[in-house]
N, C-alpha and C positions, 0 to 999 in steps of 0.2 A: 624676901628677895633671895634669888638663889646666887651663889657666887661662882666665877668663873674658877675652874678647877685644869689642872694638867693632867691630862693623864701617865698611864705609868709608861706609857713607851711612847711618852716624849714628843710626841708627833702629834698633836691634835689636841685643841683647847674645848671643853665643854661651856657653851657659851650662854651668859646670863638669860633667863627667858623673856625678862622685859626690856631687851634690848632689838625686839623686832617689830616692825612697825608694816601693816596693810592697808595701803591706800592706793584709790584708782587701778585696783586689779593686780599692783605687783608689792613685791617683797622690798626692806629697806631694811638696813641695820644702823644704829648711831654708835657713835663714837666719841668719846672728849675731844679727839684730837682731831677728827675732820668733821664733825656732826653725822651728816644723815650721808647713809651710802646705799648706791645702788640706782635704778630700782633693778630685780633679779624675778624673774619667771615663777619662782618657789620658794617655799619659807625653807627649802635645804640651799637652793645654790643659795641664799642669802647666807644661811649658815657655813658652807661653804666662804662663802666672800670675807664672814668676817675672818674664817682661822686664815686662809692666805693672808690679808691685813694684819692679824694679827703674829700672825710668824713672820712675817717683814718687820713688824716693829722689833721683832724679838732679833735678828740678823742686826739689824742697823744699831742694838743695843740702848732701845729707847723705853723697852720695858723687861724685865727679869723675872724667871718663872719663879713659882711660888714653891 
């Protein structure tokens, strides 16, 4: 399992690979904190979806980069 990493200019989270899921044609991504999100056109806007999600959590101080 690969882990999620920050990169070095702070802006954009490389996101777990098993954390995407393709059903009925479109893209979804899980979460602990909301489960299953989406669904998104592409396995990018999905990835896309999670780093905005994932930088909201990080604004509201609900998770801290590594």
């Amino acid at each position: 399992m690969q882990a999620q990493r920050w990169e070095d200019t702070g802006k954009r989270f490389h996101p777990k690979t098993d954390r995407f899921v393709y059903s009925d044609q479109k893209w979804y991504f899980i979460t602990r904190e909301d489960g299953c999100m989406g669904p998104y056109e592409s396995k990018e806007a999905a990835e896309d979806g999670l780093c905005s999600f994932l930088m909201e959590l990080l604004e509201k101080n609900k998770i801290c980069p590594i």
